[in-house]
N, C-alpha and C positions, 0 to 999 in steps of 0.2 A: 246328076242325082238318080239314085236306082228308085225310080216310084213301084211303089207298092201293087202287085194286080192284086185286085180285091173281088167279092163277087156279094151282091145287093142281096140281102134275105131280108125279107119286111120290111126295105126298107121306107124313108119317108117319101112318099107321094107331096109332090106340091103342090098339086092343087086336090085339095083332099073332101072329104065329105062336109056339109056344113051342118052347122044347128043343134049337134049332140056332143059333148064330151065324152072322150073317149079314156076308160082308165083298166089299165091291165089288172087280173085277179093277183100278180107278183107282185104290184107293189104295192096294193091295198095290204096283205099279208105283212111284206116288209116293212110297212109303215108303222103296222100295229103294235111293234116286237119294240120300237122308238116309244118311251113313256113321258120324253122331256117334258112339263105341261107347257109351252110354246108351242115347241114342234107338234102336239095331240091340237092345240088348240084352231093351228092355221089346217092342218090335216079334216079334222073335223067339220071346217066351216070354206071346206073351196071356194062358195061363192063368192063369201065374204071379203074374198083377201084375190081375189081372179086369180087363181090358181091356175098354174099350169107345167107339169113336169113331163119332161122326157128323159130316161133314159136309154143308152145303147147299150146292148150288151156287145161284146169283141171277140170272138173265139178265131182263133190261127188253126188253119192246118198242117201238116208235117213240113211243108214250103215253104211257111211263115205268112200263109195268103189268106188276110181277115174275110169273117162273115161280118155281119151288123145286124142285130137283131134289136127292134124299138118298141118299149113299152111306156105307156101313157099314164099320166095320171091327172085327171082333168082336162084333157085338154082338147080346146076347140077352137078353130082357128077363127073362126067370127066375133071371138072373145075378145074387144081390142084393149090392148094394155101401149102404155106409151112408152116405144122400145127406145126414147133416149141414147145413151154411146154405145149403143148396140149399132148405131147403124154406121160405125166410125168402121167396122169390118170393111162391108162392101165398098165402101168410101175407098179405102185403100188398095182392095182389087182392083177395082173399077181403075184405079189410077198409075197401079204398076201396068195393067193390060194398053190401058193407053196410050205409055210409054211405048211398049214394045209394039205397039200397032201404027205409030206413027216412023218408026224405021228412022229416026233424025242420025246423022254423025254427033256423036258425043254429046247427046242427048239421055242420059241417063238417070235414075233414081235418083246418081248423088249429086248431079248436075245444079249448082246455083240458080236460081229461080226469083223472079221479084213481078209482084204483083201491082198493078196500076188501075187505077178505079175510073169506072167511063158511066157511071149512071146512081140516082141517087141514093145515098146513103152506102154506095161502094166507099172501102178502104184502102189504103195501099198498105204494102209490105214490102219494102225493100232490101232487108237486114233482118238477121237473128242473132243476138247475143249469147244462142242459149246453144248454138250449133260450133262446130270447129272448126267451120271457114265465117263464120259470122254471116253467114246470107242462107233463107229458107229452101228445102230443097224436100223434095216426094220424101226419099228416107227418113230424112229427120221431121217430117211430119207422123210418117207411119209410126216412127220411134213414139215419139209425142204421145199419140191419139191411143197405143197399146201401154206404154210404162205406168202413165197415168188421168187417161183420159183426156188428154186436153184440146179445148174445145174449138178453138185457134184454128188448130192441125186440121179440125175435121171441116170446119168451113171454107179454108183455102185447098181446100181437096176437092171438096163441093165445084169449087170456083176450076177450078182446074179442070174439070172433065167436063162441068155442065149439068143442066138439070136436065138436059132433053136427051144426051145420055148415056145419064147415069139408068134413066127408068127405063129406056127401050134396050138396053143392054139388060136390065136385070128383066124385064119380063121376056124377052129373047131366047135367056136360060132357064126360064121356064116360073121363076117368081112373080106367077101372075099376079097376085093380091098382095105388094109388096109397093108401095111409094116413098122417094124422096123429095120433098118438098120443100124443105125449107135450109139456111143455116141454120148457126146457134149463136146468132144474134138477133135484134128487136129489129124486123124488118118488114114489110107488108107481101100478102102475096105475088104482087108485081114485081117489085124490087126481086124477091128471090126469081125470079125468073130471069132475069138477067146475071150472068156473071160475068167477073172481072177480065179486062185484058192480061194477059201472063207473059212473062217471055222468059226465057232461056240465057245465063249470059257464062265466059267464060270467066277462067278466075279476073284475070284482068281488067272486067267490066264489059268485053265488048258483046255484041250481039250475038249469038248461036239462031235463034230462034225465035220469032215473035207469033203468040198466038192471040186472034184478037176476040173484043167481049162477043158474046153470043148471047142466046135468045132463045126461049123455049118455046116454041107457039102451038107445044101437042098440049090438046085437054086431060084432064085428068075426070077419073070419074068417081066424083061426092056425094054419091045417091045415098049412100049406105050412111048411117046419120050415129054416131056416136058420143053420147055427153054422160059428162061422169060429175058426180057431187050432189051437193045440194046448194053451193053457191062458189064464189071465185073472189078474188083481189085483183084489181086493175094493177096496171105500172105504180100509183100512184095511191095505192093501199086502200081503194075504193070498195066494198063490198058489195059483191051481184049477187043478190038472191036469186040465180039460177044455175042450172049444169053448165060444167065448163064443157066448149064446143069442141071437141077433138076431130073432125069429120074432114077437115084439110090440115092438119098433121101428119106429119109422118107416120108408115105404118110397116111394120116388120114381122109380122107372124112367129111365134116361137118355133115351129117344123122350117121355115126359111130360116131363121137365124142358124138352127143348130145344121140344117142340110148345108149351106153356105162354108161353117167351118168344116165338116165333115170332107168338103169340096177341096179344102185347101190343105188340110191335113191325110185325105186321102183320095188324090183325085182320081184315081182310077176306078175307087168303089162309085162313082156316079158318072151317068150316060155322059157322054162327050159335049153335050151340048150344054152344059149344065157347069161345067170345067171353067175357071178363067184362063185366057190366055200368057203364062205365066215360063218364066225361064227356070231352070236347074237354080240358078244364082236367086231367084226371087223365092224363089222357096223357103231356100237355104235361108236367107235376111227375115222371112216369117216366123219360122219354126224358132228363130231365134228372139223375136224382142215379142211374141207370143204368150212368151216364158221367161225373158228376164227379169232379173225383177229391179225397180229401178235405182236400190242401192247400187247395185253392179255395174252401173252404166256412166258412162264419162261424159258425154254431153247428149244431153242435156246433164248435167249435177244437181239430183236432185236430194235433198233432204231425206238421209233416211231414215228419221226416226218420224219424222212426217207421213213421209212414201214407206211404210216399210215392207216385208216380203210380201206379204200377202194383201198389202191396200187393195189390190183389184182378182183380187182371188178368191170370190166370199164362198163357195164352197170349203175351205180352210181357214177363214177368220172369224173370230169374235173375239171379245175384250181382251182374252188372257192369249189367245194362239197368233202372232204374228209370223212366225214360221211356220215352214212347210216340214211335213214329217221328212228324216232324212231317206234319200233319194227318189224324192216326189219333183216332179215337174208339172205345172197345171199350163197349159197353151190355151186360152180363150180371152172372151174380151166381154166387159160388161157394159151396164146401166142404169144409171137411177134419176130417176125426175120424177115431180109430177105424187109421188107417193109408192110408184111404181119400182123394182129393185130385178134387175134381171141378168143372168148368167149363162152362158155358153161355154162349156170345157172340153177339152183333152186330157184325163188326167193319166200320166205316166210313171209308174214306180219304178223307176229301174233298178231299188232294191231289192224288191219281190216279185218283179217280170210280169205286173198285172196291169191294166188299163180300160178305159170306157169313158165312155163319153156322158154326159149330166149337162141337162138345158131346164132352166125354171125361173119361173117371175111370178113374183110376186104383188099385190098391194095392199100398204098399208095408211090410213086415212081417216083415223077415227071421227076426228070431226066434222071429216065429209065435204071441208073446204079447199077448194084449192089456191095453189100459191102465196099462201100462208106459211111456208115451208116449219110447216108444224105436223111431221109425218115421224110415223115410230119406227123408223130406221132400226135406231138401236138398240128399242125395245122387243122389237118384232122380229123386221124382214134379214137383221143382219145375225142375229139369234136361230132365229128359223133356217136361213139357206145353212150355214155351218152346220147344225143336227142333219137336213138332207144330205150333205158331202159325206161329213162321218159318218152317217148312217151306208148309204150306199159302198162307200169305200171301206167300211169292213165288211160287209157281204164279200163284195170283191177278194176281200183278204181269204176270207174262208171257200168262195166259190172252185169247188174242181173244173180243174181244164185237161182236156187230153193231150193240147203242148201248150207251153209257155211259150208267149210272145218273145222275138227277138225285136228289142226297141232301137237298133240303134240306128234307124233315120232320124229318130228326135234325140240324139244327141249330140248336143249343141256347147261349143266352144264359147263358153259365155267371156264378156268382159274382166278386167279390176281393175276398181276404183283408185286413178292416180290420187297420191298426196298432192295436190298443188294449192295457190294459196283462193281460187276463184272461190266465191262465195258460193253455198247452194243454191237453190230453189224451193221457196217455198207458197204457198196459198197458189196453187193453179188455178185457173177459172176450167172448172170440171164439171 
């Protein structure tokens, strides 16, 4: 694959200033010209809703060699928002690079794989119904974890690399205020520190590879104290009149999120250190289930009037838009939990040769309870991000460029959907 050379203008600092939100005079402007009364209402009240928007702007030179230019609106990186399948990205890096760093024979992405549990409240996994050799493998997790979220994918990813890491690998490349913590199952913070034994087999069953459970014993540091609400619901629908504790959760910063794809979509725009260690071929496999959408996709089959184009696209969805304008491509990966609804994109026209990048999360929480899953999704936060996408992406339409982008690294030979008689897939645990 011919990677792109790029060159860094403004771009995002990882470890950046703390304590003030930063919000550009362009988008305050472009915001205002937006009259939707949702979209004026979250705009209005950033605090309200922890607001946090980035965008990139994209300009090529005669070469085709992008700038990146980043502008803020609210946004502070000590703000913590709970970045949920957002963190199902690095999950996936982390997991193609370990691949290729471990150099096995015939140890590959699409390599059968079966999980065995050595401590408690481990699972096993030794088959997948949902894949085309019927056994779980890195690929058809990464498919999983980008088509529609699934949550599965991301904790036998977890399991796979390690908690001890996945964290010194990402603060390595420079995500210093960036932790993984936990799965996305009901586990204690001991348990998550231990993961599962994995092995490697061929089609036949036998052995290729055994890697065994590990142990995380680096500390993490929870000085920084973060509680949201005004009370919580236990497992058991108990109510806590107090803030729910976020302060050993996960944490993903929006400038890591959207620098992390930036990294994979264009890794030559970011210092070398900062790159995962990734093949032509692994790219190639990104750029592609990034962007497909999971009508299009053969295994898993899922459901597409369930899944449809834009389920994880919420820059282009709300009630009435399940498609994508034609020749739009959006490559990113989202999140929502907790009240929280967050995006990371690439979006691609290649019928108008325009592009830029859009990172935003939002929360919505009126009653200020948590896990009550009584959050205004659809009245707010999925309302709200679709006016930012259209809002930003006709700027984009009308903005002059001295050349128009040549897109065709990102395009992508997508899937079609066989007729056969397998049932779909539907209610994923997401």
């Amino acid at each position: 694959m011919n990677k792109l050379l790029a060159v860094f203008a403004l771009g995002l600092a990882l470890t950046t200033g703390y304590g003030q939100a930063r919000t550009s005079p362009l988008l305050t402007n472009l915001f205002a010209k937006n009259q939707n009364p949702v979209f004026q209402e979250v705009i209005r009240h950033p605090d309200t809703y922890r607001l946090q928007i980035i965008y990139t702007r994209i300009d090529r030179d005669r070469n085709n060699v992008p700038t990146f230019t980043n502008y803020y609106f609210h946004v502070d990186s000590t703000t913590y928002f709970n970045p949920a399948s957002t963190v199902k990205l690095p999950l996936a890096l982390l997991s193609l690079e370990k691949l290729n760093r471990m150099k096995i024979p015939d140890v590959t992405l699409f390599t059968a794989m079966q999980f065995d549990s050595a401590f408690r409240n481990q699972t096993r996994e030794w088959t997948d119904n949902t894949s085309e050799t019927g056994f779980p493998s890195i690929a058809h997790f990464i498919k999983k974890a980008f088509l529609v979220s699934d949550n599965d994918a991301y904790s036998r990813m977890y399991e796979f690399v390690g908690q001890q890491e996945i964290n010194r690998s990402l603060h390595a490349k420079g995500y210093l205020d960036t932790r993984i913590t936990h799965r996305f199952v009901r586990m204690t913070s001991e348990e998550n520190r231990h993961t599962n034994p994995v092995r490697f087999i061929r089609p036949d069953g036998t052995l290729i590879y055994a890697q065994p459970a590990a142990y995380n014993p680096d500390a993490f540091d929870f000085r920084r104290i973060d509680k949201l609400g005004k009370g919580y619901l236990t497992a058991r629908d108990s109510l806590v009149h107090e803030p729910f504790d976020f302060s050993t959760r996960n944490k993903y910063p929006l400038e890591a999120f959207q620098q992390t794809l930036q990294s994979v979509l264009f890794p030559q725009s970011v210092p070398e250190r900062q790159r995962f260690d990734l093949t032509d071929s692994d790219y190639a496999f990104l750029y592609q289930y990034l962007s497909q959408f999971p009508g299009e996709t053969n295994y898993p089959k899922y459901d597409s009037d369930q899944y449809y184009d834009t389920y994880v696209k919420f820059f282009f969805q709300d009630s009435l838009h399940h498609k994508l304008p034609e020749g739009v491509r959006v490559f990113n990966k989202v999140g929502w939990a907790y009240g929280f609804m967050t995006d990371a994109s690439y979006v691609a026209d290649f019928k108008n040769r325009i592009e830029f990048m859009l990172s935003a999360t939002i929360y919505v929480n009126k009653d200020e309870i948590l896990n009550d899953n009584k959050y205004e999704y659809e009245s707010v936060a999925h309302p709200f991000l679709y006016q930012l996408g259209q809002t930003v992406y006709a700027y984009e339409l009308k903005r002059k460029r001295k050349n128009r982008p040549n897109l065709r690294e990102f395009k992508r030979q997508y899937e079609t959907r066989k007729n056969d008689e397998r049932p779909t897939i539907k209610d994923v645990d997401n």
